[in-house]
N, C-alpha and C positions, 0 to 999 in steps of 0.2 A: 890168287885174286882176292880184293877184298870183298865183303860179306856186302858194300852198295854197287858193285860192280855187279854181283850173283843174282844181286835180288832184283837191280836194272836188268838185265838180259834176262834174267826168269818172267822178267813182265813182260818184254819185247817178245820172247816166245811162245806165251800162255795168249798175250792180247790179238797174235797172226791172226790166231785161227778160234775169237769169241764163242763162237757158236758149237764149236763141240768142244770147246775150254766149261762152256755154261753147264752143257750136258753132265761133263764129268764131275761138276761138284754138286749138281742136282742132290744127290742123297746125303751130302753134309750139309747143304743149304734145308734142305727136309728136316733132318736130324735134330740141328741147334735151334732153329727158329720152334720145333716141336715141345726140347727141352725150357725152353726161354717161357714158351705160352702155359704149358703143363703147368708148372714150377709156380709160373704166377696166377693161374686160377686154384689152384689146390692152395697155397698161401691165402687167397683171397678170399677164398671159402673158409678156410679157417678163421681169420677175421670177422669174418661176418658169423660166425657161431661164437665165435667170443664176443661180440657187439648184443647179439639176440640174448645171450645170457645176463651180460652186464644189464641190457634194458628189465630183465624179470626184477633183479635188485640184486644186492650186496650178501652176502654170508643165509644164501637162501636153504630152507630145505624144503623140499614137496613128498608129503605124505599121502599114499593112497590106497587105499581099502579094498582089497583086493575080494573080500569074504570068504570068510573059514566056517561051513555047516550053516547057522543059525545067524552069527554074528558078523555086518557087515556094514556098519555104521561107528560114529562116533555120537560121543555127549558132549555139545555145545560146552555146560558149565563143567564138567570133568579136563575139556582141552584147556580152556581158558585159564585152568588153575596152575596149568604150567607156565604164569608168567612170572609168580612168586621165587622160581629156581632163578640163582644168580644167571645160571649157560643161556636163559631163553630172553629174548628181548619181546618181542611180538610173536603172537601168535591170531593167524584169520583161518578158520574152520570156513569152508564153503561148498554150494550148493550150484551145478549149472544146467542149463537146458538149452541145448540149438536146434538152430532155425523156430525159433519159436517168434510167431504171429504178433507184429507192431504196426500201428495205427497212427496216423495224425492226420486229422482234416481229410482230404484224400489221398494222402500218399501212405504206400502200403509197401511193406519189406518182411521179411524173415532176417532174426538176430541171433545170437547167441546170450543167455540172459544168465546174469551171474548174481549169488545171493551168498551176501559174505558180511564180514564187521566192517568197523571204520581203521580196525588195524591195517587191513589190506593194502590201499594205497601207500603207507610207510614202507611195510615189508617192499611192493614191487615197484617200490620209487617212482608212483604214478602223480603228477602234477596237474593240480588243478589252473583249468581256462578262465572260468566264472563260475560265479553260485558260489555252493559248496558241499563238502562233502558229507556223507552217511556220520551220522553219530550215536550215540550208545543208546539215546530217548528213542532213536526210529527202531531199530532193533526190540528196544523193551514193548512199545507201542504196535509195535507190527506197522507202521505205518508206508503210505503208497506212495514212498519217493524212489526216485531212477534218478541215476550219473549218468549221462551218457558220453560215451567215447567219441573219439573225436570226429572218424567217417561217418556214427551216427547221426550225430547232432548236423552234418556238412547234409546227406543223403535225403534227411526227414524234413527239416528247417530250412536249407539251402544257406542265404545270410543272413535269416531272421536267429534273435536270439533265443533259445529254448526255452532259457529260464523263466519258471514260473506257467508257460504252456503245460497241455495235459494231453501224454499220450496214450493209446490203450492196448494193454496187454493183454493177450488170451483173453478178452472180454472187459478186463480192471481196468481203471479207471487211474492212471499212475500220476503224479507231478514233479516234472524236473527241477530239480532242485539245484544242478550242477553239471558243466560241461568238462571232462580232461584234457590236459595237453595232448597232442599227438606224442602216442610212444613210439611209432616204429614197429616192425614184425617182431615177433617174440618166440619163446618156443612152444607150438600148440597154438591155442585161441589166442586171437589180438587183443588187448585191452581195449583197441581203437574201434575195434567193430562188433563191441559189446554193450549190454545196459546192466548197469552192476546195480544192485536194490536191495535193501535189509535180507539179511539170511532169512528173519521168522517170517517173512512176509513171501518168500522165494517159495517157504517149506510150505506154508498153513494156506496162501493164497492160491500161490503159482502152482502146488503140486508139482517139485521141484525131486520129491523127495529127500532122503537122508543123506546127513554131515559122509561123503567117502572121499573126499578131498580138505588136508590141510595144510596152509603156507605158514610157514615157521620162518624167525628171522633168529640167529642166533646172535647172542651179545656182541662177539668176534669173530673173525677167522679164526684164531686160536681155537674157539671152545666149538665150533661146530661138532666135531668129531664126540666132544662130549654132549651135545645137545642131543644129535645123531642116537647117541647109544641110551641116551635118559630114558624118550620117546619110545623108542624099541622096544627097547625092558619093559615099559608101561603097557606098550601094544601086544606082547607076546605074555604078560602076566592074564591082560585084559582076555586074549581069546584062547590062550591054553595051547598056543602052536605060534610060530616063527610064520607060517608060510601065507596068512592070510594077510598081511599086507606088504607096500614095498615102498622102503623111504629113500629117497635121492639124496644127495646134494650137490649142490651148484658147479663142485669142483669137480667132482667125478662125471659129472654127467659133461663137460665141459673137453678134459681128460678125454673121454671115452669117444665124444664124434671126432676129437683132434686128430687122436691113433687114427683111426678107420679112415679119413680122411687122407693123412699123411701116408697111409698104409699104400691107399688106390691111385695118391699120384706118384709114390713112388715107381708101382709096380707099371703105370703108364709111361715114364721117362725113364724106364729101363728098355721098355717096348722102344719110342725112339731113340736111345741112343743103336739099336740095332741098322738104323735108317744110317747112322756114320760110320758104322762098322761095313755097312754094304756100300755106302758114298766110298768108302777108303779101298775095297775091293775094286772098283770104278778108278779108282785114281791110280792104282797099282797098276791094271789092266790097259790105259791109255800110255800112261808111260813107259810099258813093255812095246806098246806100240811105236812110242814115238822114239825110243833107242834103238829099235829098225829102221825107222823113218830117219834114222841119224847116224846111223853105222859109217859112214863115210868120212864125215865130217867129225864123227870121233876118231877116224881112222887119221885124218889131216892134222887134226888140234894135238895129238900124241906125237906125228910125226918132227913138227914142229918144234918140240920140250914141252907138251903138259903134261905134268904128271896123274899120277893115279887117281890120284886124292882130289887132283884138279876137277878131271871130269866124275868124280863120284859127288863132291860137291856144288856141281852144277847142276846134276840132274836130280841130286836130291833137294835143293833151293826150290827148284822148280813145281815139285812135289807140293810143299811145304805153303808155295804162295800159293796155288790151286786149293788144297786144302783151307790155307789161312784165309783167302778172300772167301771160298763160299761158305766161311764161320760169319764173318766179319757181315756177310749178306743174311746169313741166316740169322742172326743177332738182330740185327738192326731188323729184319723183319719181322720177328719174334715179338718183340719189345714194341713195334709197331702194331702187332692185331692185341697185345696185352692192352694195351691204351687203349685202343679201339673195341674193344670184347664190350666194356658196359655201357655204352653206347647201344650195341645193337642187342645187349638182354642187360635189362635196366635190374634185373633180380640178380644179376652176376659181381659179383666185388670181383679187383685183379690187385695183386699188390707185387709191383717186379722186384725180383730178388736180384742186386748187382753181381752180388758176389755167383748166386748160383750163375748167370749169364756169363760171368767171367770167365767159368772155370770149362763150362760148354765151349765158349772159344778158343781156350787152350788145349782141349780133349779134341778139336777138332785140327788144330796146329800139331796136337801130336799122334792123331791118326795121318797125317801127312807124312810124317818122319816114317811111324810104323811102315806103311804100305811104299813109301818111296822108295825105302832101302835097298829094294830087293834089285829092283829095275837100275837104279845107281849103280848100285853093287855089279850088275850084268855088264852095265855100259862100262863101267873104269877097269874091267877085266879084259876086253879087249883088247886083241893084238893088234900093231899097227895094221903089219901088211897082208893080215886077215880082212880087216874093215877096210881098206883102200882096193881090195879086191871084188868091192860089193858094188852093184851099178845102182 
């Protein structure tokens, strides 16, 4: 028979009887739709930690001061002289405090307050809305200007514009000087739901305390690794130990939630593919059924001239479209709640993988084959006048 002949009659027979045809591919239709959704929120996640990072900025490092006995700060003018090394491009030494108590007219909020240079916004590729930003006289001066982020300025002001209003901090007396673009979530504190202010002004006014955070921009991707080891050697000459502080960069730390990530949805769509391996015990199992339910009629079709091969091929076709439709439903449903996922968690990214959906559907095409065999196998073994004797 040919192969649209098999696959015609494997429909005509699987379609009889829908409702325990639907039952039997229940856990391949579980299985692939499980692989298709996994696949694409662990991608998706993944993306959006490469996005969070991209928003912090480009060939980034973050240094932090972890303190070693006595010493657990930085020197403003000691950091800053690492600009003169060809590896270092920017360097912003900062200082922060949250929830810390903001003021305007009567609207009243807790923020997160950041006291850093005008290097800052370069390093974390922060763009300005209006105004403008911190510069090197507000720093020398200690003067009471605030940037505010973007939900700030939206929360305090609503659509008025900030610039040049006066809000108060911990009691001070501050003047906006500059709004940022919206960044986006980032990793850690938001730029967006912060007020960034002169470092000496964070340190001397705010009581911010001491430099234990610095954002490094290295020249290149190339030299980070050298920037990385300059800094080190300065930090570990600086406190007489390796272990008081700990420096990042961009790439690794990038690297490191990807692993972890890719780690837990693997070890998740191994869990469902367990769901096609029991769908294919299901499919095995009906069609030992249905080669009882058929002994007769295999008993007829041999008497007739079909060969072995004949009815081994037809009831492993049969297998195979059972299998292949509830891939092809599990697929398409899959790929249906992947679209639909960030819709109902607006915090979730999905990014569907073709190729992994592909290969789900042929894993489930060939748990058909697998688990079909046997039952096949059962049926084409049949003697004529064995099976014409079954009622």
């Amino acid at each position: 028979m040919k192969a649209s002949e098999l696959i015609a009659m494997a429909l005509k027979t699987v379609t009889a009887s829908w409702m325990r045809t639907l039952l039997t591919m229940l856990g391949v239709i579980i299985g692939v739709a499980s692989v298709v959704t996994l696949v694409s929120l662990g991608r998706g996640t993944t993306a959006a930690i490469e996005k969070q990072y991209e928003n912090l900025g480009t060939n980034l490092i973050t240094v932090n001061i972890l303190g070693n006995g006595r010493a657990s700060s930085l020197d403003y003018n000691e950091v800053m002289q690492f600009e003169e090394f060809p590896e270092f491009n920017y360097l912003a030494p900062a200082v922060s405090g949250g929830n810390v108590n903001v003021k305007y007219d009567r609207t009243q909020d807790t923020y997160t307050i950041l006291g850093t240079n005008d290097r800052y916004f370069s390093i974390t590729k922060t763009d300005l809305a209006t105004g403008r930003l911190l510069s090197e006289s507000d720093l020398s001066f200690r003067t009471n200007v605030a940037v505010l982020g973007s939900t700030v300025a939206t929360e305090l002001f609503e659509s008025t514009n900030p610039v040049g209003k006066t809000i108060n901090i911990k009691g001070y007396e501050f003047t906006v000087i500059g709004v940022l673009k919206a960044k986006g979530a980032g990793i850690g504190v938001s730029v967006d739901e912060s007020i960034v202010v002169p470092l000496t002004t964070a340190q001397r006014q705010l009581a911010l305390g001491n430099i234990r955070t610095t954002y490094i921009e290295a020249k290149s991707k190339d030299q980070m690794t050298m920037a990385q080891t300059t800094f080190s050697n300065y930090l570990t000459s600086k406190y007489k130990s390796s272990n008081g502080f700990r420096i990042l960069n961009q790439d690794s730390l990038v690297e490191a939630r990807t692993a972890a990530t890719s780690s837990l949805t693997s070890q998740l769509v191994s869990v469902a593919c367990i769901s096609l391996l029991v769908g294919g015990i299901g499919i095995m199992n009906i069609m030992l059924v249905t080669v009882t339910e058929r002994t007769r009629e295999i008993g007829i079709r041999k008497s007739i001239g079909a060969k072995r091969s004949n009815i081994l091929m037809q009831f492993l076709v049969e297998a195979v479209v059972i299998s292949g439709l509830g891939g092809l439903i599990g697929l398409v449903l899959g790929v249906g709640i992947s679209l639909a996922w960030p819709y109902m968690n607006k915090n979730q990214l999905t990014v569907i993988s073709w190729d992994i959906s592909f290969y789900a559907f042929l894993f489930s095409v060939a748990v058909g084959i697998v688990f079909g065999l046997y039952p096949a196998n059962k049926a084409s073994k049949l003697r004529p006048i064995d099976a014409l004797r079954t009622d």
